[in-house]
C-alpha positions in Angstrom: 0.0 0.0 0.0 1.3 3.6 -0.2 1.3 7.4 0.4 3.2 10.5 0.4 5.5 13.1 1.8 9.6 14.3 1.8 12.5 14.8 0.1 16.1 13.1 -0.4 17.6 10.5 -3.0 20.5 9.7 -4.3 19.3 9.8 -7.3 18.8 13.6 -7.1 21.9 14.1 -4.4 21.4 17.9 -5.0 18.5 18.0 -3.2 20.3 16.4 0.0 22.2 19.4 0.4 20.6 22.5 -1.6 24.4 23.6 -2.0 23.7 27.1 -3.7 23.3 30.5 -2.0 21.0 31.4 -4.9 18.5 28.3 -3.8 16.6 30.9 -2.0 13.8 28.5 -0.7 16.0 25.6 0.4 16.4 27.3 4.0 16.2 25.4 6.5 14.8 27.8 9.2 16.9 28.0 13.1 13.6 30.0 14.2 12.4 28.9 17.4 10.2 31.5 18.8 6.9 32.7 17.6 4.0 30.4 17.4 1.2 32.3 15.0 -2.6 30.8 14.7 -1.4 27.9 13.2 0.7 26.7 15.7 4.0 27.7 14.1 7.4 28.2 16.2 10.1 30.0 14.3 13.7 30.7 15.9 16.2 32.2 14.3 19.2 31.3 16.0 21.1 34.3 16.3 18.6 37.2 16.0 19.1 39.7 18.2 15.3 40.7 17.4 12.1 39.3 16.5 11.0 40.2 12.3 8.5 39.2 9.7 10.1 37.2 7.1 9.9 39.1 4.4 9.4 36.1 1.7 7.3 34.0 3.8 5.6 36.3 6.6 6.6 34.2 8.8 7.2 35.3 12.0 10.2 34.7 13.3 12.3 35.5 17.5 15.3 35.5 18.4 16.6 32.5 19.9 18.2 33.7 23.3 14.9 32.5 25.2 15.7 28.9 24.6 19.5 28.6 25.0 22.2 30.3 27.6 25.0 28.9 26.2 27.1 29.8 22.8 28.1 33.2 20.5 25.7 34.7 17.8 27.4 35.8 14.7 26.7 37.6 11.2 27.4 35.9 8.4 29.3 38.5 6.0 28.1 40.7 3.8 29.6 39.9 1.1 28.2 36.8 1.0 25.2 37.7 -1.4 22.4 37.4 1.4 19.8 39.2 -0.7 18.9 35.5 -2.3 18.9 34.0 1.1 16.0 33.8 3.1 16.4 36.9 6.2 16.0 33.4 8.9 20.0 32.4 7.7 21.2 35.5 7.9 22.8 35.0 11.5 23.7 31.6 13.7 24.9 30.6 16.9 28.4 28.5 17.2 29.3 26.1 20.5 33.0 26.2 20.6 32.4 25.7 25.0 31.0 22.7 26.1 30.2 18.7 24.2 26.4 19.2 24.3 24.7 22.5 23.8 20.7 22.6 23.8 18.0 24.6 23.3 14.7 24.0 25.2 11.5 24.6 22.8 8.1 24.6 24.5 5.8 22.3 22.3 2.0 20.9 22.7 2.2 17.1 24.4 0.9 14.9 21.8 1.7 17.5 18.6 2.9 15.5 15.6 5.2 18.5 14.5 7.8 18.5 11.1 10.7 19.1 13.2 13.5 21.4 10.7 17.0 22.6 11.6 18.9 24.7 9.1 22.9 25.8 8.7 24.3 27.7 6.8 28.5 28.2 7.6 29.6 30.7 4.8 32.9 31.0 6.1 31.3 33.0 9.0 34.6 32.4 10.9 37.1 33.0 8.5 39.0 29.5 8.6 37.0 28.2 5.4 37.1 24.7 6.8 33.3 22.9 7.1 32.5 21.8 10.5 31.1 18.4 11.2 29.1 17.8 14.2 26.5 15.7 15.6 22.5 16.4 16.1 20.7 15.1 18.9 16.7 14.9 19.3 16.2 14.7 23.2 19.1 11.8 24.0 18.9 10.1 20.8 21.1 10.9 17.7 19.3 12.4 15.2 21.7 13.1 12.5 25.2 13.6 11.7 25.6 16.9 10.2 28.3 17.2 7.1 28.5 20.4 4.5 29.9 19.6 1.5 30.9 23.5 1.0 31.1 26.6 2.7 27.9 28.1 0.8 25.6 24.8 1.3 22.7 25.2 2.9 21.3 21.8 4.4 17.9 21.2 6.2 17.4 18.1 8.5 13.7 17.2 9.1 12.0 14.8 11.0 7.8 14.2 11.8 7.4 13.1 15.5 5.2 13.2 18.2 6.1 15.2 21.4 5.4 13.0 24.7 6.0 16.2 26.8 5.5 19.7 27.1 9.4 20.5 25.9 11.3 19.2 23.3 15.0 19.4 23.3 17.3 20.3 20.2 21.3 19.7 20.9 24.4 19.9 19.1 27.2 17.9 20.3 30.8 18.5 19.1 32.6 15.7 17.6 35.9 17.0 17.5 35.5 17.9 13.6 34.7 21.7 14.4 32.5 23.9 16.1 28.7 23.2 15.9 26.4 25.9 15.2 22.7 26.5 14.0 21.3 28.7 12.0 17.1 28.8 12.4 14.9 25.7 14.1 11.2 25.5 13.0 8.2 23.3 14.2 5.1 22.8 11.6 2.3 21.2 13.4 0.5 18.4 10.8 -2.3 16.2 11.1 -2.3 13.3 13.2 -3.6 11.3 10.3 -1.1 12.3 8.1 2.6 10.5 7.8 1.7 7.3 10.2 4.1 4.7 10.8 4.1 1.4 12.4 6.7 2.4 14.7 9.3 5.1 15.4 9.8 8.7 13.7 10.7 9.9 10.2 13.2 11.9 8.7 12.8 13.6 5.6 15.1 11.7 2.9 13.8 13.6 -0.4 11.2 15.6 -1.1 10.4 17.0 -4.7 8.2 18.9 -6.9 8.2 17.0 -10.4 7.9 19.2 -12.9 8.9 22.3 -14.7 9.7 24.9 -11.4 13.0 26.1 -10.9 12.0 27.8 -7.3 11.9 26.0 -4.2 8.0 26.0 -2.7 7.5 26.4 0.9 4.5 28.7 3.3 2.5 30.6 2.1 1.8 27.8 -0.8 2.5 24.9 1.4 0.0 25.5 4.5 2.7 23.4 6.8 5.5 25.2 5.1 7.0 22.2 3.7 10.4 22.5 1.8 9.8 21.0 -1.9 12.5 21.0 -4.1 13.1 21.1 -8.0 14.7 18.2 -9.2 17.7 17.9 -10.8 16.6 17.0 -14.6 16.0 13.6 -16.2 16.7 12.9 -19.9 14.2 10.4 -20.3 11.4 12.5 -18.5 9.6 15.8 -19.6 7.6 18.1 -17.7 4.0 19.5 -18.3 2.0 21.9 -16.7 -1.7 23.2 -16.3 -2.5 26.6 -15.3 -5.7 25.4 -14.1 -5.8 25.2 -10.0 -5.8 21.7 -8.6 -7.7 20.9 -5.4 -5.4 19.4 -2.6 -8.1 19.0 -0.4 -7.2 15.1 0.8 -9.6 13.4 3.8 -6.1 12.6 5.6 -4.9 16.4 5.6 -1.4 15.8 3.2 -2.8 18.6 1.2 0.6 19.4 -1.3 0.6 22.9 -2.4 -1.6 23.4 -5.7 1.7 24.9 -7.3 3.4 21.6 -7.3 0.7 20.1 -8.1 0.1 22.0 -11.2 3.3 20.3 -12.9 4.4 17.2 -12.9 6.9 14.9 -15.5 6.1 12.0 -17.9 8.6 9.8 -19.6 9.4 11.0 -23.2 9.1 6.7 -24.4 5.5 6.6 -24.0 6.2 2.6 -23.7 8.9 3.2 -21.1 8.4 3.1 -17.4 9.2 6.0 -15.0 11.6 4.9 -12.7 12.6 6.5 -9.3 16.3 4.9 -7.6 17.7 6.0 -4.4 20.0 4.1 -1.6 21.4 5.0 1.6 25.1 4.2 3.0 23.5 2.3 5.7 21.6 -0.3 4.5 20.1 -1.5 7.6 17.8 1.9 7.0 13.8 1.3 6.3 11.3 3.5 4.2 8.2 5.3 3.2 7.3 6.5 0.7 4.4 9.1 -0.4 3.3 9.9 -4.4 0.9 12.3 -5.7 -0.8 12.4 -8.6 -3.2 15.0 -10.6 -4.2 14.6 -14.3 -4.2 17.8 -16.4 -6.6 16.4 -19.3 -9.7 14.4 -19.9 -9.5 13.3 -23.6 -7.3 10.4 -23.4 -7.0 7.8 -20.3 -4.1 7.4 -18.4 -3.6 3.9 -15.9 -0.5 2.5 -14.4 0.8 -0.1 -11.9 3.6 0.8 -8.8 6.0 -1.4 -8.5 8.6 -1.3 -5.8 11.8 -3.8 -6.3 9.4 -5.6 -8.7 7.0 -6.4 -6.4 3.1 -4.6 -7.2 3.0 -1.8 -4.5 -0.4 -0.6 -5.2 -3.1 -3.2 -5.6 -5.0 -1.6 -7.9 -4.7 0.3 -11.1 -4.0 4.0 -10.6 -6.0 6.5 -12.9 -5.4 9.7 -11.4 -8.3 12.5 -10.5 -8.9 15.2 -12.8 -7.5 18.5 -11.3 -7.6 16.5 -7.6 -4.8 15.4 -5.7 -4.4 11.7 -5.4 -1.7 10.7 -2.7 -0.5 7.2 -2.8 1.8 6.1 0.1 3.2 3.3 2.2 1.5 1.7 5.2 4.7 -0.1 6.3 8.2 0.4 5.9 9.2 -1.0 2.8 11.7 -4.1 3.4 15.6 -3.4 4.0 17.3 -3.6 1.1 20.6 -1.7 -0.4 18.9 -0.5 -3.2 15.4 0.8 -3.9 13.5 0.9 -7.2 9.9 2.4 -7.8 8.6 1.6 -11.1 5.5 3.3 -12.8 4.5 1.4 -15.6 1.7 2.2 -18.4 -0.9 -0.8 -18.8 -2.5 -2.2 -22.0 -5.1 0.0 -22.4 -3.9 3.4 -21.3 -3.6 5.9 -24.5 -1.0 7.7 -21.9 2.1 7.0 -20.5 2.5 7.2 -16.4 2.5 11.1 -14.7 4.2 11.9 -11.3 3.3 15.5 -9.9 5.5 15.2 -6.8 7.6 13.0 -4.5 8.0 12.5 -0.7 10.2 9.7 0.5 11.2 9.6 4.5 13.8 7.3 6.6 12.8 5.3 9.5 13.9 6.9 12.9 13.8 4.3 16.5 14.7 6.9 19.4 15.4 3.9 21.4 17.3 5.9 24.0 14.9 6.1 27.1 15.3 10.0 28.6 16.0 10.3 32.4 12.7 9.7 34.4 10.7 12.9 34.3 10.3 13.1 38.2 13.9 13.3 38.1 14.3 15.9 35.3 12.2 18.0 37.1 14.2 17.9 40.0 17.6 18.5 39.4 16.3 21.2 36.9 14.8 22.9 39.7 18.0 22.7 41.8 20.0 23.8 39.2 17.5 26.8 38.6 17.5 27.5 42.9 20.9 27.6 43.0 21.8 29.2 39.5 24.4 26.2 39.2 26.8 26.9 36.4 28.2 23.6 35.1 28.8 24.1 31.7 27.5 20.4 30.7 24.4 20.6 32.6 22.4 21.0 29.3 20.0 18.5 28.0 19.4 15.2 29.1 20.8 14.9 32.7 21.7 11.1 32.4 21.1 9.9 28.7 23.0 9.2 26.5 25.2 8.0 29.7 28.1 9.3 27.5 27.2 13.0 27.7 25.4 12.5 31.3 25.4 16.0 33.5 28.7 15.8 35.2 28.4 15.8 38.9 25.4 13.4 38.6 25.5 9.7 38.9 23.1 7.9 37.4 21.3 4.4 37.5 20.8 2.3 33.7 18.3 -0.6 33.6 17.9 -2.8 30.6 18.4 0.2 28.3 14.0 -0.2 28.5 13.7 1.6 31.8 14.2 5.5 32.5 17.7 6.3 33.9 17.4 7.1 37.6 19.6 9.5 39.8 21.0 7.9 42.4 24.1 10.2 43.0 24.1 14.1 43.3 27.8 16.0 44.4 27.4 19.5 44.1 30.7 20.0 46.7 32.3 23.2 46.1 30.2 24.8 43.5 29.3 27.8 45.6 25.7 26.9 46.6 23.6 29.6 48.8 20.9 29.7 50.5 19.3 26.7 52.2 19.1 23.2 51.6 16.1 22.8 48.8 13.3 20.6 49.3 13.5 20.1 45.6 16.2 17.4 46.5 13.3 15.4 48.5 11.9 14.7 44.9 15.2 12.8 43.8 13.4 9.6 45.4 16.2 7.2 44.2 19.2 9.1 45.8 21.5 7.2 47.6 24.4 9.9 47.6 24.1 13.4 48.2 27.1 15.7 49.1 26.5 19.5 49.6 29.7 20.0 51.0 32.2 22.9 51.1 29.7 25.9 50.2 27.7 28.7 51.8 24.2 26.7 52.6 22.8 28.1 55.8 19.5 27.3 57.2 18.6 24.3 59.7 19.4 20.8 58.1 15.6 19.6 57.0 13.8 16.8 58.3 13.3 15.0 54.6 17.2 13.9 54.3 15.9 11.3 57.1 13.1 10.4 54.8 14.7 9.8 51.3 14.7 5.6 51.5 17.6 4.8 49.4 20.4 7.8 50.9 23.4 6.0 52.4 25.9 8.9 52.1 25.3 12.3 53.2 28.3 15.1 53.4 27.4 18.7 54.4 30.2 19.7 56.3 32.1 22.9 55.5 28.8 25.3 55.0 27.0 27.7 57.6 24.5 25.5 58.4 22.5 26.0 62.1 20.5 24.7 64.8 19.0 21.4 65.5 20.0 18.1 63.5 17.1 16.0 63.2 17.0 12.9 65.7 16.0 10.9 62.6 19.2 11.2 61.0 21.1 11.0 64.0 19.7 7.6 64.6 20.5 6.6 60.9 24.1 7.7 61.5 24.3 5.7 64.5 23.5 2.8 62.0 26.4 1.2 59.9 24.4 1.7 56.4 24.5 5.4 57.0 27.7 8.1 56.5 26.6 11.4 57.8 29.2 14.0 58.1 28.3 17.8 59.6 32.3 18.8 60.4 32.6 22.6 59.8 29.4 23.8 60.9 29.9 26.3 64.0 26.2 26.7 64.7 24.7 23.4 63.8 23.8 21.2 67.1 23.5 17.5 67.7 22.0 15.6 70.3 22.7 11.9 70.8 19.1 10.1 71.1 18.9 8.2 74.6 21.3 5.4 74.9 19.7 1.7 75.7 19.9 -0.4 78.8 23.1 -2.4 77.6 22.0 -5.1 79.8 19.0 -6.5 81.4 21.1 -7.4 84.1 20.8 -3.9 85.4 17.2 -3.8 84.7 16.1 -6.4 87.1 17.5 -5.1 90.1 16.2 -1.4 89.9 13.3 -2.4 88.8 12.8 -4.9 91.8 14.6 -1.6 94.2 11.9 1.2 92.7 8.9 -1.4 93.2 10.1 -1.9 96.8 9.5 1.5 97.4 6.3 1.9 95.5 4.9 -0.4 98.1 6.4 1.2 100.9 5.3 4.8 100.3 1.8 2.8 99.4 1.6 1.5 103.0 2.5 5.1 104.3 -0.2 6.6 102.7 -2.9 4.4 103.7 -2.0 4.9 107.2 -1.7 8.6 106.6 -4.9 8.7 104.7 -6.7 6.4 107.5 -5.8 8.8 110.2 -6.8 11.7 108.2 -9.7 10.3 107.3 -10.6 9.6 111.3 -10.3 13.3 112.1 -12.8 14.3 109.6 -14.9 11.7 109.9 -17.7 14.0 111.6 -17.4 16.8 109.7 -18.4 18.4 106.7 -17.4 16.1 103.3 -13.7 16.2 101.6 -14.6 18.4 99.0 -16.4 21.0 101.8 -13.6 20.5 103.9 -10.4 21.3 102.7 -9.0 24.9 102.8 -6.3 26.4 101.2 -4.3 26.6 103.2 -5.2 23.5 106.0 -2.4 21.9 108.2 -3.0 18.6 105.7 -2.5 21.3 102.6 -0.7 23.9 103.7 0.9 25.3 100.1 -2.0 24.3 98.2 -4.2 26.8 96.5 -6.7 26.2 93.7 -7.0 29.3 91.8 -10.4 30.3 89.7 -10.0 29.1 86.1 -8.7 31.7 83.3 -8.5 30.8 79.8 -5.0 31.1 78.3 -5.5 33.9 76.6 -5.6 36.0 80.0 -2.4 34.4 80.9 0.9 36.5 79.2 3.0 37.0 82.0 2.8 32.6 81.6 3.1 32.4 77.6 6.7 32.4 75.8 7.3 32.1 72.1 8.8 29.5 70.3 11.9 31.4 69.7 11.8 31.9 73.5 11.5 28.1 74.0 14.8 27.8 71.6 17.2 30.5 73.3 16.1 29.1 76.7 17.2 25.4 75.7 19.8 26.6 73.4 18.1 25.1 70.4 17.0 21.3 72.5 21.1 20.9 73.3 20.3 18.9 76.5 18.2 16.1 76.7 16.6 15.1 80.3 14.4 12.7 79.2 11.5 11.2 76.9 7.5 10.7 77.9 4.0 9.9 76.2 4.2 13.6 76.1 7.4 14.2 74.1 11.1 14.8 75.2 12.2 17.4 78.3 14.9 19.6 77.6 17.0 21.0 80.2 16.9 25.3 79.9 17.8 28.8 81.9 15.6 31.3 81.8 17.8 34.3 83.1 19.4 32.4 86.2 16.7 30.2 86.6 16.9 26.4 85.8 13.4 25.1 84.0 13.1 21.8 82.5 11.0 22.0 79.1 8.7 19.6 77.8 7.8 19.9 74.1 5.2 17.9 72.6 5.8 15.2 70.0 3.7 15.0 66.5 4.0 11.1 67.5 2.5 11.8 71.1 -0.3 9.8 72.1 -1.6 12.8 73.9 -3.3 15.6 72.2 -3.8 19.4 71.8 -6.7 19.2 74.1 -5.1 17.0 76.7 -1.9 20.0 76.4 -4.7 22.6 77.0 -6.1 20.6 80.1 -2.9 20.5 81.6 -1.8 23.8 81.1 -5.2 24.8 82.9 -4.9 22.8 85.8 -1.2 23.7 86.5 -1.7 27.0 86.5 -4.0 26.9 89.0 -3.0 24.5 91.6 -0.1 25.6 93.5 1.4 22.8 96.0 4.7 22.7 97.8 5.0 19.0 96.5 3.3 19.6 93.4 5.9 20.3 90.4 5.4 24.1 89.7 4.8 25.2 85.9 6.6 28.0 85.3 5.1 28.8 81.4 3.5 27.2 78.6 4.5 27.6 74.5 1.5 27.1 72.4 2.3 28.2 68.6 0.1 25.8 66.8 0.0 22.1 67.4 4.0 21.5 66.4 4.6 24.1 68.4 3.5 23.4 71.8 5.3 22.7 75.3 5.3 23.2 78.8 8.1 24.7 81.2 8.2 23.4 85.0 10.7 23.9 87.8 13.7 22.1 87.2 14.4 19.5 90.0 18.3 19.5 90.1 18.8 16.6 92.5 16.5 13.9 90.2 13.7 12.4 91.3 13.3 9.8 94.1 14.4 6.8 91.5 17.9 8.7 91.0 19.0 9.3 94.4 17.9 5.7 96.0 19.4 3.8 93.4 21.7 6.4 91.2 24.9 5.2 92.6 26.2 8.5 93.2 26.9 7.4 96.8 24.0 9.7 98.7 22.8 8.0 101.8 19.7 9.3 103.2 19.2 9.3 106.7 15.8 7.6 108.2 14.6 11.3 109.0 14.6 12.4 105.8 12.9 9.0 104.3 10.0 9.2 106.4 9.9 13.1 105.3 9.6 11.3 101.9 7.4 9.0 102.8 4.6 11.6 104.1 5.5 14.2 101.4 4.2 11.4 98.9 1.3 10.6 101.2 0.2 14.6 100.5 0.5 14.3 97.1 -1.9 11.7 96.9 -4.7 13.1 99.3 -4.3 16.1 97.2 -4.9 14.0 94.0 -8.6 12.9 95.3 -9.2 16.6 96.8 -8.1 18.8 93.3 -10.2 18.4 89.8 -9.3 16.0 87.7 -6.2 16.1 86.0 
């Protein structure tokens, strides 16, 4: 089966490389920038301004919107630029870096024709051609070869975009300095130029007949490129002057200009024969012929043929004054050499017409590009931090031959994405804090930020990335707090973390285990020998107590302020926090008073205690824990009661932080000496005499009659 659309055979090898300045339509367009009604984008690629082509009306901008990197130069006046389409006029040459890449902002899902032009003209005075490579995303697109100075070549190719940006880049081979002249993307119809697989490139595209001009936009409504070919001896051209209607269902639609001439063969008993090859014979085809009759007097049939095989299954008598496209539906068969015959049947009073020719090479971008989660990431980095690696352009880990330096990267099967597993920006003069942009890179397993000017507090989602095994941010300005989480991965043998160099940066061990249950038993056995005791005390306390007051008024009626039982406790009326100031610090407070959590005291259900001064005053300061069991409303119930019960063997509160629910804490006295626990069994060598243990004893006692006397807690 067949159909139509592109140019380049080696049987017309002028077309390949339109090698005359005079060729004014050959052009192939570096114009990246304006996109008009029809979806157009035309750069010229070294504009210092945006213009109106004055041939085409085509708009056209400069390119400095979609590339940072290389020099824009004039080509010389004296090269005769008044038969050259304005879009050639300038370029931009790469003589820094390997890969150099412009950025293009396209429609997901677009099938665009995809042109880059170039133009050298001794525009650097050396007269020596470059040669260079260009690359579609990661994948080679084409190797890039002018004949002579004054050639001007265009590279095409149709593809669909998968994404919102399509990349462009021109990689030095070590042949000369790459440059560009213009880029253009043509949005076509879906329906038009399908393949079973993979991309095309334009191989040859003609305009059979008698025009000497190249054809492009306004005539061609996608601003195709179709070339005259270079003339046949056995063929002759005719014409119409009538229009022809291009008007297809699939949307090929070939200018009515080229349509409205076309070639026979001069032997009405020959065949017309199209050859072309291709170095690499591994290459596949399509190929796209179209047709329009110019008379009605005398028929006109033929067979395709391709390699001697029929192409077309049917006869072909083409429309009067109507474009018929004929064109492949697969790739024709590998082969070193490819032959299309047209050949005249039986009955047919005229020999076989061809109006124009489109024939396109087979392109597999096989090379997966980095996964896009990644892409985004390190491109914002690189944009928060302004880095300025001069091979951090394009694809950051494909091909893995031109990968960003500085980046270490992860490759599958060659089926899967590339990953980023590695990221060492050390010494590169970051600023600023640590992005959370770098929490995206979910595959990281090394990250070093060393040697720089970060400053800021070290973030909590270093602990969370599940794959990091190495991180380095020693030598910045870093401050305050470093996460427990990480702490405890660094106290793991999986983990290197390294924080040298970082004056105002803090770390706090987490509590240390029991190293043996040994220990355990004993104290355990000690501390619940004295939880019965002072259990004892207080029943016989409580009993007596209880005895005294038997006859009078209930508990609740019955205790005072300030009774012998209670002297020191007073139960103030309830105000809400609000009304409290004098009680209320900040957050900030809460960090200058522990000196940003440097001393751990100890861990509850409530969160950790932190030891703190405020002025010359020792407070111990509990801050609540996002994993707490306990709740902003249990924090507001206790901040209630404590402020209004005052006991002499009651823990005072001092003040309460409440700054949101990640925020929140409460500061009591700080008990210098330890509790109870500590001083029995502490083995700090403090003995305390009987006296002061049955002191103890009925202190405790207190405390628990107050507990049934106050609200509950």
């Amino acid at each position: 089966m067949a159909r139509v659309n592109k140019v380049c055979i080696a049987m017309f090898v002028c077309m390949c490389y339109y090698n005359s300045l005079s060729m004014i339509w050959v052009s192939f367009i570096c114009v990246l920038g304006y996109i008009i009604a029809s979806g157009f984008i035309s750069i010229d690629c070294g504009s210092n301004s945006s213009y109106t082509e004055p041939i085409t009306g085509l708009n056209y901008v400069p390119d400095s919107e979609f590339i940072n990197t290389g020099i824009i130069t004039s080509l010389p006046s004296s090269s005769g630029l008044s038969n050259v389409q304005k879009q050639l006029w300038n370029l931009r040459s790469f003589p820094q870096g390997t890969r150099n890449c412009y950025n293009v902002p396209v429609k997901v899902g677009t099938k665009y024709l995809i042109r880059a032009s170039f133009l050298y003209d001794n525009y650097d005075a050396k007269n020596t051609v470059p040669e260079f490579d260009l690359h579609f995303g990661p994948n080679l697109w084409v190797n890039v070869k002018l004949e002579l100075p004054e050639n001007i070549i265009h590279e095409e190719i149709i593809h669909i975009t998968t994404s919102n940006n399509a990349q462009v880049c021109l990689v030095n081979t070590d042949k000369g300095t790459p440059f560009v002249s213009a880029l253009e993307f043509r949005p076509l119809e879906l329906s038009s130029y399908k393949t079973v697989s993979g991309s095309l490139a334009t191989f040859l595209r003609l305009d059979i007949g008698e025009n000497k001009t190249f054809t492009r936009y306004p005539d061609d409504d996608y601003d195709r490129i179709w070339s005259p070919p270079t003339p046949v001896a056995e063929w002759v051209p005719i014409s119409t002057s009538s229009p022809v209607n291009n008007n297809d269902n699939i949307g090929f639609k070939a200018p009515s200009s080229v349509l409205k001439t076309a070639s026979t063969v001069a032997n009405e008993s020959a065949p017309m024969i199209i050859p072309w090859s291709d170095p690499d014979q591994s290459i596949q085809f399509y190929i796209y012929l179209y047709f329009a009759e110019f008379q009605t007097s005398l028929s006109r049939t033929f067979k395709i043929y391709h390699n001697e095989k029929l192409f077309y299954s049917e006869d072909l008598s083409p429309a009067y004054l109507t474009e018929n496209v004929i064109y492949s539906q697969q790739p024709f068969p590998i082969s070193g050499r490819h032959i299309v015959n047209l050949i005249r049947t039986e009955d047919s009073a005229l020999p076989p017409i061809l109006n124009a020719l489109e024939i396109f090479k087979v392109m597999n971008f096989e090379q997966p590009t980095t996964d896009q989660g990644d892409v985004d990431a390190i491109e914002s980095i690189q944009k928060f931090y302004e880095v300025k690696i001069e091979d951090w352009q394009g694809d950051p880990c494909a091909p893995e031959a031109l990968a960003w330096r500085a980046l270490t990267c992860e490759y599958d099967d060659g089926s899967k994405p590339p990953r980023i597993t590695g990221l060492n920006l050390s010494s590169t003069e970051l600023a600023g804090k640590i992005t959370n942009n770098i929490a995206n890179l979910l595959k990281l397993e090394v990250l070093d930020l060393s040697n720089n000017n970060l400053s800021g507090s070290v973030p909590e989602f270093l602990a969370d990335l599940p794959f990091l095994r190495v991180l380095n941010l020693s030598g910045n300005n870093l401050s305050g707090q470093v996460p427990a989480a990480l702490i405890d991965k660094k106290n793991k043998a999986s983990f290197s973390l390294s924080l040298d160099g970082n004056p105002n940066l803090y770390v706090t061990e987490p509590s240390e285990k029991k190293k043996s249950t040994n220990i355990l038993i004993p104290i355990l056995a000690a501390v619940g020998g004295v939880i019965i005791i002072l259990l004892i005390l207080a029943s016989i306390y409580y009993y007596f107590f209880r005895r005294r007051t038997s006859s009078k008024a209930p508990v609740m009626m019955m205790m005072k302020p300030h009774s012998p039982q209670n002297s020191g406790f007073e139960l103030q009326p309830p105000e809400p926090l609000e009304q409290q100031p004098s009680r209320r610090y900040s957050y900030v407070s809460i960090l200058e008073m522990t000196n940003h959590f440097e001393t751990l005291l100890g861990e509850g259900g409530f969160g950790k205690v932190y030891y703190g001064l405020i002025g010359n005053t020792e407070v111990a300061v509990k801050i609540l824990s996002a994993k707490s069991a306990q709740g902003y409303r249990e924090f507001q119930s206790e901040v209630d009661i404590l402020l209004r019960v005052h006991h002499r063997n009651l823990t005072s509160l001092v003040g309460y932080c409440n700054e949101g629910e990640e925020k929140m804490g409460l500061i009591y006295e700080y008990m210098g000496r330890g509790n109870l626990g500590s001083l029995l069994l502490g083995g700090k060598g403090q003995v305390l005499r009987w006296k002061d243990r049955l002191q103890i004893a009925l202190d405790s006692a207190q405390g628990l009659s107050l507990s049934m006397v106050m609200p509950p807690m």
